[in-house]
C-alpha positions in Angstrom: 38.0 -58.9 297.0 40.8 -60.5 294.7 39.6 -62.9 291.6 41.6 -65.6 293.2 39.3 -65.1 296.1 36.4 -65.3 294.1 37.2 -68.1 292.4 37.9 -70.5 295.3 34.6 -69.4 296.7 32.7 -70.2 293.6 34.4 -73.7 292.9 33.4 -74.6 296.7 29.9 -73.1 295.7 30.0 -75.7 292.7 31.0 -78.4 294.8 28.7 -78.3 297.3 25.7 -78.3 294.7 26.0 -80.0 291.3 29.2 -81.8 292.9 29.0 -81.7 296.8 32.3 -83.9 296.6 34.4 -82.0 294.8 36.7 -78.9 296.3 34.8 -79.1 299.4 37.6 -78.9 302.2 37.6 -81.6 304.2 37.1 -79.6 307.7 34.5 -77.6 306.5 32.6 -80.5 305.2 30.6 -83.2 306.5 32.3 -86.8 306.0 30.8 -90.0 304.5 31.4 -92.2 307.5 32.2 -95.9 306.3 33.8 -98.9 306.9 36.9 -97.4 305.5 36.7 -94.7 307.7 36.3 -90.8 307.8 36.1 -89.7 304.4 35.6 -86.5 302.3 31.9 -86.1 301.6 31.1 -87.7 298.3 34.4 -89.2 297.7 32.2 -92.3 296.3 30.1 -91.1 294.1 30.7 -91.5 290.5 33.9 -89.6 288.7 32.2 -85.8 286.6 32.6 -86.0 282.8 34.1 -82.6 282.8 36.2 -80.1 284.6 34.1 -77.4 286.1 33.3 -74.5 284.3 34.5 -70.3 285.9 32.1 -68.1 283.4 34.0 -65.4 284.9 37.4 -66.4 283.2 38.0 -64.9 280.5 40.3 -67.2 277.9 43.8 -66.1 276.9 45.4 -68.4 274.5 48.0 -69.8 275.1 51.1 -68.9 272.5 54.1 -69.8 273.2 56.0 -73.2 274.8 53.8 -75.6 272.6 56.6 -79.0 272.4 55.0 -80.6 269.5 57.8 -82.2 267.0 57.6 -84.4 263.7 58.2 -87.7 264.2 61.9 -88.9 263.5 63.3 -92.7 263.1 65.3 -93.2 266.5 69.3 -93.1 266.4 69.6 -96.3 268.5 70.0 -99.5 267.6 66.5 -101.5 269.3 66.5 -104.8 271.4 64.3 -107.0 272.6 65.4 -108.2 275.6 62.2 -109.3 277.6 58.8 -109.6 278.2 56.1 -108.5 280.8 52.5 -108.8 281.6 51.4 -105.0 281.6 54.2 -103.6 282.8 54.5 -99.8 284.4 57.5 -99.3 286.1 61.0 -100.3 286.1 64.0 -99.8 288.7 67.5 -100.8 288.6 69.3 -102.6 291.7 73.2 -101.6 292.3 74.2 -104.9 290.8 72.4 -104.3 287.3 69.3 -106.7 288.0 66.3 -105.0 287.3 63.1 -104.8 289.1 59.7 -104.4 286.6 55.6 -103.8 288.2 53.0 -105.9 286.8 50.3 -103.8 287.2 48.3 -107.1 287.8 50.1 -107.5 291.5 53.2 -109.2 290.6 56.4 -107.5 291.2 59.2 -109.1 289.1 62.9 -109.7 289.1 65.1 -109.7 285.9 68.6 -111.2 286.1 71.8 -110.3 284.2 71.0 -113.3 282.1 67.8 -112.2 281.3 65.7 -114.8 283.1 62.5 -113.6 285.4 61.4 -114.8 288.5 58.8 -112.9 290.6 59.1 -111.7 294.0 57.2 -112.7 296.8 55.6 -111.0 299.3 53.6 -107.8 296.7 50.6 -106.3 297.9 47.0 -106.9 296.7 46.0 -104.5 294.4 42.8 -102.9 292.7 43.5 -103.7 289.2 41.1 -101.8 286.3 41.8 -99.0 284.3 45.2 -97.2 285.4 45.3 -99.0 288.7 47.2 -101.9 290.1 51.3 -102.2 291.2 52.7 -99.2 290.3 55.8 -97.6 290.8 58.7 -98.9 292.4 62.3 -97.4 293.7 65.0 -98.6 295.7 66.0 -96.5 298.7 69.1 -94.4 299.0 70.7 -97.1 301.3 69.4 -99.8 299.8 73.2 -101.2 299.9 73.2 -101.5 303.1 69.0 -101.8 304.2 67.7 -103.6 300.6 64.9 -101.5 301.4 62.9 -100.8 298.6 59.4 -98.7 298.3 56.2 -99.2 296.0 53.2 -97.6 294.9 50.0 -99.1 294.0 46.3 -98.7 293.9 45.0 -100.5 297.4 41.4 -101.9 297.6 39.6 -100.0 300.2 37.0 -101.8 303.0 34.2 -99.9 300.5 34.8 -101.8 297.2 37.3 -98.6 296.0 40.5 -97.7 296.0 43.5 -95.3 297.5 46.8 -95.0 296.1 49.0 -96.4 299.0 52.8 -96.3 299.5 54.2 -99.2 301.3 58.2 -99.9 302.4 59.6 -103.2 302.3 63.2 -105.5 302.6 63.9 -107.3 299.7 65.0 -110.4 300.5 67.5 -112.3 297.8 67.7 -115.6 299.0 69.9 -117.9 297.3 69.7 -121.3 295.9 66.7 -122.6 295.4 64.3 -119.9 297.6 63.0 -117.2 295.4 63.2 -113.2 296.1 60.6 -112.1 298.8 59.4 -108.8 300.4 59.6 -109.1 304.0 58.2 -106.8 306.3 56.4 -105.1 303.7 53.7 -102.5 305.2 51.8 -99.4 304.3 53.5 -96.0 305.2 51.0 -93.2 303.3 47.6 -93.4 301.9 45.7 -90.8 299.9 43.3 -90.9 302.0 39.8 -89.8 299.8 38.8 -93.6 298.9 36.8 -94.4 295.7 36.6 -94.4 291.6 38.9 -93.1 289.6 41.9 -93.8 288.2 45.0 -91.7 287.3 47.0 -92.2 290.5 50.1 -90.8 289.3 52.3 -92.8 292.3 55.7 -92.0 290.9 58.2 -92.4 293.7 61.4 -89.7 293.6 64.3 -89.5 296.2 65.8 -86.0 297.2 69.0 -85.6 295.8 70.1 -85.7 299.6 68.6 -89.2 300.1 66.6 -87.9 303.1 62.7 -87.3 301.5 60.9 -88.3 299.1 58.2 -87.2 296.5 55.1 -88.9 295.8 53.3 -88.1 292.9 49.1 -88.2 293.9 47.0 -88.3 290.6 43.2 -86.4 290.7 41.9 -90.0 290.4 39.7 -87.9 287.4 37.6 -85.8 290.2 38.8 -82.5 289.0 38.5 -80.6 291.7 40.1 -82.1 294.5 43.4 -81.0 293.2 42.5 -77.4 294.1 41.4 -79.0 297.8 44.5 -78.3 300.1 42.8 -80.8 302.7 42.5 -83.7 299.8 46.1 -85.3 298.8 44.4 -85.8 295.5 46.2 -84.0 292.3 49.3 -82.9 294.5 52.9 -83.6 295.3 54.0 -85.1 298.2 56.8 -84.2 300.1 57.4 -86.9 302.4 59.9 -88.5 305.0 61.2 -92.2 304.9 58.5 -93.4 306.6 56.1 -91.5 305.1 55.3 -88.5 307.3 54.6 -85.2 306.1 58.4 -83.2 305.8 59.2 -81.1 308.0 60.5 -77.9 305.4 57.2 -78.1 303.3 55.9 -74.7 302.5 52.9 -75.6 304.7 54.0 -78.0 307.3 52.9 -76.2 310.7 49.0 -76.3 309.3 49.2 -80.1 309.6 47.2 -83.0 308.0 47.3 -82.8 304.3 49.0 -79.5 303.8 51.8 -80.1 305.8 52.5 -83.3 303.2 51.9 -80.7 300.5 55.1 -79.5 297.9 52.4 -78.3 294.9 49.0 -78.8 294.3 47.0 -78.0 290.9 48.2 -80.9 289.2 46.3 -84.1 287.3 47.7 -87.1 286.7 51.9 -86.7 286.9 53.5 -89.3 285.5 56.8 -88.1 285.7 59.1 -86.8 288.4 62.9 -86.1 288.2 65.9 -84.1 289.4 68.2 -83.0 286.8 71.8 -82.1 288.1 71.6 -78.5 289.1 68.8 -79.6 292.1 66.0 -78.7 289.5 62.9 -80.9 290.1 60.9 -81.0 287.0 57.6 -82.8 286.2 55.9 -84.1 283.6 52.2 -85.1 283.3 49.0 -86.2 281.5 46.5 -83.0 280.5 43.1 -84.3 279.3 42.3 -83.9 275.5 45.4 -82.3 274.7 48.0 -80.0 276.9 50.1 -82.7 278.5 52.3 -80.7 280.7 56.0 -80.2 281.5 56.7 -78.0 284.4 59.3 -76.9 286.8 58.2 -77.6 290.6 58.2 -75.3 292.9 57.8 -75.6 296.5 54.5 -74.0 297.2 53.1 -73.6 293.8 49.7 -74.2 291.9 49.2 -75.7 288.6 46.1 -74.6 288.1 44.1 -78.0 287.3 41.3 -77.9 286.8 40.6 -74.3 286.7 43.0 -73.7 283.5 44.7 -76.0 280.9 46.1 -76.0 277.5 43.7 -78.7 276.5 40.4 -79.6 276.7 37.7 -81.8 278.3 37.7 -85.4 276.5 33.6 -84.0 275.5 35.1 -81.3 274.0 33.9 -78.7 276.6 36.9 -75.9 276.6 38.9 -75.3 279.3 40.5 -71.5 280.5 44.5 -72.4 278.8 46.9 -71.2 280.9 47.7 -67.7 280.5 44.0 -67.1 281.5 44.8 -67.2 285.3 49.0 -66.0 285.1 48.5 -66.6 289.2 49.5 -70.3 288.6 52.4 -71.5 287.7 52.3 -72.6 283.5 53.8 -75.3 281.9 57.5 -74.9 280.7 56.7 -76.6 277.4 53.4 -78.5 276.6 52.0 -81.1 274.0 48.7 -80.6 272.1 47.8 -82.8 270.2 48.8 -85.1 273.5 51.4 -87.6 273.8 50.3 -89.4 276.5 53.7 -89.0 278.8 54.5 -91.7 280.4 57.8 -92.4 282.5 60.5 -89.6 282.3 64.2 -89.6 283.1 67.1 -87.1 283.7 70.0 -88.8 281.4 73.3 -88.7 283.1 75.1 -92.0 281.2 78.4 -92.3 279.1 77.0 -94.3 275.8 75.1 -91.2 274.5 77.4 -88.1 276.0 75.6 -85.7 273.5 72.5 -86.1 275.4 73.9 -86.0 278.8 71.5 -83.8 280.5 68.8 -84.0 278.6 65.2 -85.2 279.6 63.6 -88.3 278.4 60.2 -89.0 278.2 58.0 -92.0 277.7 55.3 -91.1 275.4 51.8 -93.6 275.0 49.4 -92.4 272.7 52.3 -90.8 270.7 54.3 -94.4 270.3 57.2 -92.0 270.7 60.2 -91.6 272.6 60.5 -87.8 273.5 64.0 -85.8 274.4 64.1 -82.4 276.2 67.6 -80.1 277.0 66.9 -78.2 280.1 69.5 -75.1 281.5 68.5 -74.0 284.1 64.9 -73.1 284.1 64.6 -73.3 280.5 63.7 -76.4 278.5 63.7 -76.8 274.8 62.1 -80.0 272.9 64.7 -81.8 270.7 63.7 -84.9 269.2 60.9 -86.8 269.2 61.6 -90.4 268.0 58.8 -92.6 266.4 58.8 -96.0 268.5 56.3 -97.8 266.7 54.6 -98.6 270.0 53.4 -97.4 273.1 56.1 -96.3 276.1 55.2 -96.7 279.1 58.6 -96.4 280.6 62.1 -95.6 280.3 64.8 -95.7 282.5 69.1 -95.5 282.4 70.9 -98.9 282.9 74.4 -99.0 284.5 76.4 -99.2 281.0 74.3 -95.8 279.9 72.1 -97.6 277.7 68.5 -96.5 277.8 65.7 -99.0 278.6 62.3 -98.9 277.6 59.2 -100.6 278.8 56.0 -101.2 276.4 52.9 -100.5 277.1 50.6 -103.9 277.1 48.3 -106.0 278.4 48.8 -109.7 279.1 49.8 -111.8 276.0 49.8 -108.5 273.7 53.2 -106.4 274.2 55.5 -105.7 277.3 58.0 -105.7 275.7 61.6 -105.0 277.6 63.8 -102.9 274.9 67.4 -101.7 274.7 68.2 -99.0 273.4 72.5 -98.6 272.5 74.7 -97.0 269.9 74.5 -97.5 266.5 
């Protein structure tokens, strides 16, 4: 009997005592049948304090790929250019207006002469904690459709919440009318209702234009990310309109794992392709070991069962090389930096970082550059930002944009970043 074996049956062991909930899968389990519909069993109960511990793992540290830099005063010369009510995500239309999440509900338009109006027509939201209006991105035709998609946390018939991905037209009506969102409506939902938060819900179009990838945080249950039948602590492979692809590694077993591209992850807050077809993803570890990794259709990332940090009560977790069947990190952060939004830089103001990866950081008030080639990815700078980054993003004229992390009144700020 392999250890991989034994390990999955002793997590579903775990589950179905101390934490009936968690890693249980959902056709082998019975269902907590609400108004919201079939559900895994326990999906309501209160989020664990800690990852579930293997006593059988033995722990290999972890020696090489740790990212951590010294701080450095950026090389840009920093704008203010706008403000926003706690902002999480920013997208850019082909005309160089800009579209900026609230995570409040309000989805808002910036004009080339900096003035703000929101859009109408946004989805309710479960705000709290890491929830509310999410990500947005603008389709691949969006030319010619002005489609546009968004993620958010929904409230659920129950009282909790599922992150949901819903499609809409965007609507720029002139004169007086405002922007609008018509025919707006739900095309995915997780699917395992309740607490949590760490959605993840970062919205990525195949370099194609025909797919997309939706990030799914583990909504800080742990164990459903090793649950193939729970879209929890995954990513999504999806069509347009949201149904599971039909070249996922898993596609003829249906439901869940046909959606599947990787599983094993915890809260990914970043998701991009770099020029060679690479997809590469960053995201949140717990106390420590914030990850960046190279995606792989098919592959594990190990959360819970290993990590290069630990739990928040300082309860250890197995680091990586412990189990070498799932996939590691490329590079990873401990102390943590809190990664927010990432990009794959591709402009013409900063040529000597065409290429590289940048990455939002929180915690760290930083702004963190990566070079990739090929599958290898080196840390270069890491640029003290005085504040919290929530998100970054490329504008049309290769300047870099950055979105601060804040609540209403306090921050959310809109920055440019240009040459000095």
């Amino acid at each position: 009997m392999t250890r991989a074996f034994l390990l999955s049956l002793l997590m579903i062991g775990t589950a179905c005592s101390a934490q009936p909930q968690r890693g249980t899968p959902a056709a082998a389990a019975s269902e907590d049948q609400g108004p919201q519909g079939p559900q895994p069993a326990g999906a309501n109960d209160p989020v664990p304090a800690n990852a579930p511990l293997d006593p059988s793992i033995r722990n290999v540290p972890a020696t090489t790929g740790r990212a951590n830099l010294p701080k450095t005063p950026p090389p840009f010369a920093v704008a203010e250019i706008g403000r926003f009510d706690a902002p999480f995500a920013m997208a850019f239309l082909p005309d160089g207006t800009l579209l900026v999440t609230e995570k409040a509900g309000r989805l808002m338009l910036r004009r080339a002469d900096g003035t703000t109006v929101p859009v109408g027509g946004a989805p309710a939201v479960a705000t709290g904690g890491q929830g509310g209006l999410l990500d947005v991105a603008i389709a691949p035709d969006f030319a010619r459709s002005r489609v546009l998609y968004l993620s958010y946390a929904e409230p659920r018939p129950n009282g909790g919440s599922s992150l949901a991905l819903a499609r809409g037209v965007l609507d720029r009506a002139n004169g007086s009318s405002a922007p609008t969102l018509r025919d707006l409506a739900v095309v995915w939902r997780a699917g395992s209702d309740g607490p949590g938060g760490q959605f993840g819900a970062i919205i990525t179009f195949a370099p194609d234009g025909k797919s997309l990838f939706l990030t799914s945080g583990e909504r800080q249950r742990f164990t459903p990310a090793q649950d193939p039948n729970q879209a929890l602590g995954k990513i999504l492979r999806l069509t347009l309109d949201g149904k599971a692809w039909p070249g996922n590694p898993a596609y003829r077993k249906g439901g869940v794992q046909a959606m599947t591209w990787t599983s094993g992850h915890r809260n990914p807050y970043g998701l991009v392709f770099t020029s060679d077809g690479r997809l590469w993803e960053e995201e949140m570890g717990p106390k420590g070991g914030d990850e960046l990794n190279l995606i792989e259709p098919g592959r594990n990332y190990g959360w819970p069962v290993v990590s290069n940090g630990d739990n928040y009560s300082g309860q250890p977790i197995p680091d990586h090389p412990s189990r070498p069947d799932f996939a590691a990190p490329v590079l990873w952060w401990n102390p943590a930096i809190s990664p927010g939004g990432m990009i794959a830089y591709s402009g013409t103001m900063f040529p000597q970082y065409r290429g590289s990866l940048f990455i939002a950081a929180l915690s760290d008030k930083s702004l963190i550059r990566v070079a990739v080639d090929g599958v290898r990815a080196t840390a270069k700078d890491q640029w003290d930002m005085g504040t919290r980054i929530r998100d970054v993003a490329q504008a049309p004229d290769g300047a870099i944009w950055l979105l601060e992390d804040g609540g209403k009144g306090s921050g959310g700020r809109l920055l440019r970043l240009t040459a000095k």
